[in-house]
C-alpha positions in Angstrom: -17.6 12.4 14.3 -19.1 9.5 12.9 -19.3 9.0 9.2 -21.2 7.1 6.6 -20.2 6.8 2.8 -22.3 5.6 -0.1 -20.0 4.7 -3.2 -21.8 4.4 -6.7 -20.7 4.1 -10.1 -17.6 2.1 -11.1 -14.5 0.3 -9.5 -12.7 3.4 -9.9 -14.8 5.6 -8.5 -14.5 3.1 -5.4 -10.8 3.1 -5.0 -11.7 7.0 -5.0 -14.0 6.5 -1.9 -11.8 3.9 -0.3 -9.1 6.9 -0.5 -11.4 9.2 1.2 -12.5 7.0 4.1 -9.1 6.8 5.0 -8.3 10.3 5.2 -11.4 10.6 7.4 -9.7 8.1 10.0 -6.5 9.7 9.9 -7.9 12.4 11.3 -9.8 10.4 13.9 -13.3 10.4 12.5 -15.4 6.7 13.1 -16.5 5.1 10.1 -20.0 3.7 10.7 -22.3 1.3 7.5 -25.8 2.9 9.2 -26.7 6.1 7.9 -29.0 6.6 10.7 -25.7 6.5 13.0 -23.7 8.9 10.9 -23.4 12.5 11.3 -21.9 13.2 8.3 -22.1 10.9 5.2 -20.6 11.0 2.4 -21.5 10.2 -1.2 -19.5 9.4 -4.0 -21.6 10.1 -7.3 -21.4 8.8 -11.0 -22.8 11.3 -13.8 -22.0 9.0 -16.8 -25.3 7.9 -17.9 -29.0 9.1 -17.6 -29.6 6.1 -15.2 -26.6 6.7 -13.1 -27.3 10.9 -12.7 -31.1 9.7 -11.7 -29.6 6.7 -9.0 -27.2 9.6 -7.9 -29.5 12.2 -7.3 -32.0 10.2 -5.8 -29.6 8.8 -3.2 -28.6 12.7 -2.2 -32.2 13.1 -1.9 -32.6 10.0 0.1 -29.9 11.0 2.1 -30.9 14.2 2.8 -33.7 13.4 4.8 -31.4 12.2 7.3 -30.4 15.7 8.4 -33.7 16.0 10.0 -32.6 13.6 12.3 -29.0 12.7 13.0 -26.6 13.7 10.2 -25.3 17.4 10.5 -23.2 17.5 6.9 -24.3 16.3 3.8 -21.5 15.9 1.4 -21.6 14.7 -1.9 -18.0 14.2 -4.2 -17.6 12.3 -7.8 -18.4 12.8 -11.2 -21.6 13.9 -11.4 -20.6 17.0 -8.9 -17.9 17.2 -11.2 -20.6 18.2 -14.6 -23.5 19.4 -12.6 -22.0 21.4 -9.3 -23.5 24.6 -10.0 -27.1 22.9 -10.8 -26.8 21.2 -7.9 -26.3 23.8 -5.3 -29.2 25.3 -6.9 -31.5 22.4 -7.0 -30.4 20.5 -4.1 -29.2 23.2 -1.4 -29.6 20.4 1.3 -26.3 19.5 0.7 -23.5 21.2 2.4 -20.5 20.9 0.4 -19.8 19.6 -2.9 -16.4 18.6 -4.4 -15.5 18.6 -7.9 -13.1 15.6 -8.7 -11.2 18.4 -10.4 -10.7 19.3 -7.1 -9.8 16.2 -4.7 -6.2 17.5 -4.0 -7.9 20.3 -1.5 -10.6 17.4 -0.6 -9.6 17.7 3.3 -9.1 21.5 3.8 -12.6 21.7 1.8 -14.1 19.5 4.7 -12.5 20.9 7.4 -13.8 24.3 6.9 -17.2 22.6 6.3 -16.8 21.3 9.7 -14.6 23.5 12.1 -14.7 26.6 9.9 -10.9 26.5 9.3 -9.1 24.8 6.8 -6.7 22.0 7.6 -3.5 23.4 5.2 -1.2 21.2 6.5 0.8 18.1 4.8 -1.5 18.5 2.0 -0.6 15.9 -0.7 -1.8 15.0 -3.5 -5.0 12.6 -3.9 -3.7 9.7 -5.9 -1.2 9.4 -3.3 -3.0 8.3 -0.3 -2.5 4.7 -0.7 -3.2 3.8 2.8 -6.7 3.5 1.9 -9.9 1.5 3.5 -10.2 -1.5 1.6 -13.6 -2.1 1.2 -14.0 -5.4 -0.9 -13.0 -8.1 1.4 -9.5 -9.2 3.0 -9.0 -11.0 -0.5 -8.8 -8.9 -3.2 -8.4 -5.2 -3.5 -8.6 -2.5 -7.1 -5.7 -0.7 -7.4 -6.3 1.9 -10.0 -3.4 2.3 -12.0 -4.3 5.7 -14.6 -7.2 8.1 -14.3 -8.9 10.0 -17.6 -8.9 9.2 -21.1 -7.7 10.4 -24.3 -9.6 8.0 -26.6 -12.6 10.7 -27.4 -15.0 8.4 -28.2 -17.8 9.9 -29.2 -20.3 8.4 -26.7 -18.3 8.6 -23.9 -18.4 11.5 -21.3 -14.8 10.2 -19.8 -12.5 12.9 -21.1 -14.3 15.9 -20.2 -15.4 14.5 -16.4 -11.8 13.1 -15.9 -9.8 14.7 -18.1 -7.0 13.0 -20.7 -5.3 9.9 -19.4 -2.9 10.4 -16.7 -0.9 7.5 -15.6 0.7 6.6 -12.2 4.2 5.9 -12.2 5.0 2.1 -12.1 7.2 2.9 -9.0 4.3 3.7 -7.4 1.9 1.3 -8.3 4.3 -1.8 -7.4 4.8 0.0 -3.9 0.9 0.0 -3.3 0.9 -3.8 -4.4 3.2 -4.4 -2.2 1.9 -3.4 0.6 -1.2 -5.0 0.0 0.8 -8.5 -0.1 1.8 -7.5 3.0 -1.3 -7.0 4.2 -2.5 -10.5 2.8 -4.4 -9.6 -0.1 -3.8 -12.6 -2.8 -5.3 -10.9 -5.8 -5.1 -7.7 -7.6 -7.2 -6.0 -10.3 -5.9 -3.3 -12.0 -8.4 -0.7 -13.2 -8.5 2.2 -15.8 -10.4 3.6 -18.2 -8.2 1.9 -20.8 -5.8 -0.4 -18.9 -4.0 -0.8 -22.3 -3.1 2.2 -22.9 -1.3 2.7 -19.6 1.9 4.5 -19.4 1.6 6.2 -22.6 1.8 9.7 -21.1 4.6 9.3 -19.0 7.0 6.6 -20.9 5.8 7.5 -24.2 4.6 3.9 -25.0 2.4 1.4 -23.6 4.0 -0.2 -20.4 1.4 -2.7 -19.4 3.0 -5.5 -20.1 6.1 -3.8 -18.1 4.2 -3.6 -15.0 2.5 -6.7 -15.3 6.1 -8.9 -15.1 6.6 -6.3 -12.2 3.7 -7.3 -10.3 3.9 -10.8 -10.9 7.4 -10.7 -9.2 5.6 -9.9 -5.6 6.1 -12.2 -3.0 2.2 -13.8 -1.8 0.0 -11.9 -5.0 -1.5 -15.1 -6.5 -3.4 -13.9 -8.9 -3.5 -10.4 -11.3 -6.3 -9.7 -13.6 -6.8 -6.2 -15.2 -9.7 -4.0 -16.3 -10.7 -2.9 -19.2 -8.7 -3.7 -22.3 -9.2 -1.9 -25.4 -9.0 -4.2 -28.6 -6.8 -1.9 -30.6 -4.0 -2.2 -28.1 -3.5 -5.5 -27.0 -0.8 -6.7 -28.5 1.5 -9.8 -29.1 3.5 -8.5 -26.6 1.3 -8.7 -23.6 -0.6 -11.3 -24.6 3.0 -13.4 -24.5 3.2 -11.8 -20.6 -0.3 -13.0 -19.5 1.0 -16.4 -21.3 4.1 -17.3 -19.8 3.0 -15.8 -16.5 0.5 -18.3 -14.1 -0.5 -15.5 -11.9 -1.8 -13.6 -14.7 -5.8 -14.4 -15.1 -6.4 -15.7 -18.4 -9.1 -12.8 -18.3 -10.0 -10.1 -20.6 -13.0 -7.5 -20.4 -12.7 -5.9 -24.3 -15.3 -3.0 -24.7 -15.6 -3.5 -28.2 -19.1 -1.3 -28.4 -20.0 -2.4 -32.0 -18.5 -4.9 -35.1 -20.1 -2.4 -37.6 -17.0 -0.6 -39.4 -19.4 2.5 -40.3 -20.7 2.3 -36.2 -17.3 2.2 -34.9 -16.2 5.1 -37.3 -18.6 7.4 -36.1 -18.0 6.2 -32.8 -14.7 7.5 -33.1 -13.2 3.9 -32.4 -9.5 3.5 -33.3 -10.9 -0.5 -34.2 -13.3 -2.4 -37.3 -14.8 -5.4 -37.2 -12.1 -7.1 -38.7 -9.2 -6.1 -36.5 -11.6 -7.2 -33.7 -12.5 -10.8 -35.1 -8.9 -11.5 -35.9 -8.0 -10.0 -31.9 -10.6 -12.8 -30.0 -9.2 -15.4 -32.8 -5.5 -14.7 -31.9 -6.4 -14.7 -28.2 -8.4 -18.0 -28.4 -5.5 -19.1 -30.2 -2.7 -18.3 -27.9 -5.0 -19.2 -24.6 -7.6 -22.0 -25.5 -9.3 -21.3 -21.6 -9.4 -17.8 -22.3 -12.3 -15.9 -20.3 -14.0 -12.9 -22.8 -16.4 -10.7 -21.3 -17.5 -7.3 -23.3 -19.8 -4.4 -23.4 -21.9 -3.6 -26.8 -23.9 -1.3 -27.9 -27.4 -1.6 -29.7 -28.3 1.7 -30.4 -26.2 4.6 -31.8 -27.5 8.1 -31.7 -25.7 10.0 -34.2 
């Protein structure tokens, strides 16, 4: 059958869809950009803020007015299934299946039964390891999502109970997928997390950023590694002596610091002051004078 997909939200939530498309090729669906054309199309949602929800909603709706003409399923995956599924069957019954990200290792068998009204139980794997996935960003560059969840429990922040507590990949695995992107000519990599930083802490029992960074920069035709999104608290010496002494390393770093207030950031939950975070951009312009700084901050604090 032919199939559309419609990916929304963040960079993860891409690597997510790129995941999905290929599963849909492997078992010899067509991939088609017109949603017109497509008989079944896909959506990835995002449910972390009110203007996300409303864009995700809206687009199901959108979308769902194609069923009057060509499109037979309606399926709609991601975060905001994840919070709202029950809501949405009820409100929304035009769509005809939706998938929990709790619930992407049984994606397939979930859509086969939609579709030939018996589920495909065989070689099921699990999600995060379909890493022969559609690259949708170009033939240059490609995410490669290196830990899901978070454990930070800020107070803002939706994350944790969406995604669950941080989960990393093994480096084993992520060096593989890099590879075989080199292979396939892709020059630069961005690694993406909730909280980059903080990778490996699960499994090895410390951060291993750094680690996998002097990994990575070791593969034959990657030119150039940046990585996404760095929380202030744990950036240390350490890496920022990696990214240093390494050329292929972007001189990049997107810090979330949310607020410099110390009594903001404490009810924030953030593990940071405005101290610790004026000293961190001082030490980094420091140690690389052509650093690039890019940030998110908050104006408004509810609580």
């Amino acid at each position: 059958m032919k199939v559309g997909f419609i990916s929304l939200g963040c960079n993860k939530n891409l690597v997510d869809t790129e995941k999905t498309i290929a599963i849909f090729k492997s078992h010899n669906h067509i991939i088609v950009n017109k949603p017109e054309e497509a008989q079944i199309i896909v959506i990835n949602t995002c449910g972390f803020i009110e203007s996300a929800k409303e864009e995700a909603i809206n687009t199901i709706l959108e979308m769902a007015e194609y069923k009057k003409k060509n499109c037979k399923y309606l399926i709609a995956m991601g975060c905001l299934v994840e919070r709202y599924k029950e809501e949405l069957e009820k409100e929304i019954p035009e769509v005809d299946l939706y998938i929990k990200y709790s619930n992407y290792d049984t994606l397939w068998s979930q859509i086969d039964e939609l579709i030939n009204s018996k589920p495909d139980t065989n070689n099921i794997k699990p999600f995060d390891e379909y890493m022969n996935r559609v690259i949708t960003t170009g033939d240059n560059y490609a995410y490669v999502k290196i830990a899901d969840g978070c454990s930070n429990r800020c107070t803002y922040c939706a994350i944790p109970y969406i995604r669950g507590p941080l989960k990393s990949r093994t480096m084993d695995s992520i060096i593989e997928e890099v590879s075989v992107l080199a292979k396939k000519g892709y020059r630069e990599i961005i690694l993406t997390a909730q909280d980059t930083t903080k990778y490996g802490i699960d499994i090895y029992k410390k951060p291993m950023l750094a680690e996998l960074l002097k990994s990575l920069s070791k593969i034959e035709n990657i030119k150039w590694i940046r990585f996404l999104y760095a929380y202030p608290e744990t950036i240390t010496d350490d890496l920022i002596n990696v990214i240093k002494e390494n050329p292929k390393i972007c001189h990049y770093f997107d810090i979330p610091i949310q607020h410099i207030s110390d009594s903001v950031l404490k009810k924030m939950n953030r593990q940071s002051n405005g101290k610790s975070i004026r000293s961190l951009i001082k030490n980094l312009r420091k140690q690389l004078p052509d650093v690039i700084l890019r940030t998110t901050v908050m104006v408004g604090f509810p609580r």
